[in-house]
C-alpha positions as CSV (number, residue, x, y, z in Angstrom):
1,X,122.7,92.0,92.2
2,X,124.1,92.4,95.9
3,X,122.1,95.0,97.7
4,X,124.1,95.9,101.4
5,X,122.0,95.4,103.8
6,X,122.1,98.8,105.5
7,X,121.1,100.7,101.8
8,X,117.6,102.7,102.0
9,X,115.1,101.0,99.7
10,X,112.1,103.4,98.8
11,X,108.7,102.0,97.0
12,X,108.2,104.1,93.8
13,X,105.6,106.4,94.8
14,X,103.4,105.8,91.5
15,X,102.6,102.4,92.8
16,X,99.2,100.8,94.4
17,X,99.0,97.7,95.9
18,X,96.1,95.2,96.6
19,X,96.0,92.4,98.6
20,X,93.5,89.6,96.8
21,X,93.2,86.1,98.4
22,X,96.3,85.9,99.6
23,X,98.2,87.1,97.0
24,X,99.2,90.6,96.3
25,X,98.8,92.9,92.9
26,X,101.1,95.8,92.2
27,X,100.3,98.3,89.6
28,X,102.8,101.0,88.5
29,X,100.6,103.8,87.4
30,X,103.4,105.5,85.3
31,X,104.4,102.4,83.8
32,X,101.0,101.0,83.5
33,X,102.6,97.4,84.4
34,X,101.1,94.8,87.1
35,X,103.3,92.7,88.8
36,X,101.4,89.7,91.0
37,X,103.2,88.5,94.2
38,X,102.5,85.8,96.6
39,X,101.7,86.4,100.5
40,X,105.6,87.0,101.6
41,X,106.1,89.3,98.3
42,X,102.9,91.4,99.7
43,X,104.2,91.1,103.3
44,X,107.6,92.8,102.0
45,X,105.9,95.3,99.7
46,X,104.3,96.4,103.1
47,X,107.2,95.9,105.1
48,X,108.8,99.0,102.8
49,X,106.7,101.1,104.1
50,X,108.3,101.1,107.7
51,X,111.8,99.4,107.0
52,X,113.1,100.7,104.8
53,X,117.1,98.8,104.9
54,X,117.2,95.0,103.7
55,X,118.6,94.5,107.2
56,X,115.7,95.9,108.6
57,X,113.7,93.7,106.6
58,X,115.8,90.6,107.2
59,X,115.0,90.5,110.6
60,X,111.5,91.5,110.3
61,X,110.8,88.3,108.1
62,X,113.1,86.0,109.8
63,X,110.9,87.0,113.3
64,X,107.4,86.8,111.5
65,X,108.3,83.7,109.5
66,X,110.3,82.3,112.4
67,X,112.7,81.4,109.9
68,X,116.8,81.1,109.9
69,X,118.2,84.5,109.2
70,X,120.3,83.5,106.3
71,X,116.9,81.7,104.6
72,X,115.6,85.1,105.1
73,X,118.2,87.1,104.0
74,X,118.2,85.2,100.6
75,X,114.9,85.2,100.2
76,X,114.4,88.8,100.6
77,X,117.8,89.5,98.2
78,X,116.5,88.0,95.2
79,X,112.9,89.5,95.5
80,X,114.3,92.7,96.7
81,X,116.5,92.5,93.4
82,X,113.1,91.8,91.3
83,X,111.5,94.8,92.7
84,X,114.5,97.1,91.4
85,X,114.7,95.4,88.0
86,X,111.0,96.4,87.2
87,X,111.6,99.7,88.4
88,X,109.1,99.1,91.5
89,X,111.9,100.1,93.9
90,X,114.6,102.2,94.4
91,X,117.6,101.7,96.6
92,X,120.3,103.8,97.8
């Protein structure tokens, strides 16, 4: 899946999220799922919250991670892409 980089992504409301050593559980309350991610997955799930285009978030990794934009960009695609397929996020 190719999200464009200026589309509005949007947590599912009916989601919590807790940060446990380092590594981040999200439970869908309508769903009754948990999805697990490591640090960077929790760092985007928070991310969301504030910036709320992949673009946005593109540069907000590659400045935090202090990593090439294009490593970010790819990174953040493919988890980005997760998050939709298990109905986690929305995008539009």
């Amino acid at each position: 899946m190719t999200i464009s980089a200026g589309r509005i992504l949007r947590r599912q409301e009916s989601v919590e999220s807790a940060e446990m050593d380092g590594e981040w559980v999200l439970l869908d309350l309508d769903s009754h799922s948990i999805t697990k991610v490591n640090e960077m997955g929790g760092y985007i799930w928070e991310q969301l919250e504030h910036h709320n285009t992949l673009g946005q978030l593109i540069d907000r990794i590659a400045s935090e991670y202090d990593v090439d934009r294009e490593v970010a960009r790819r990174d953040a695609e493919v988890f980005i892409a997760e998050l939709i397929r298990v109905g986690l996020v929305t995008h539009g």
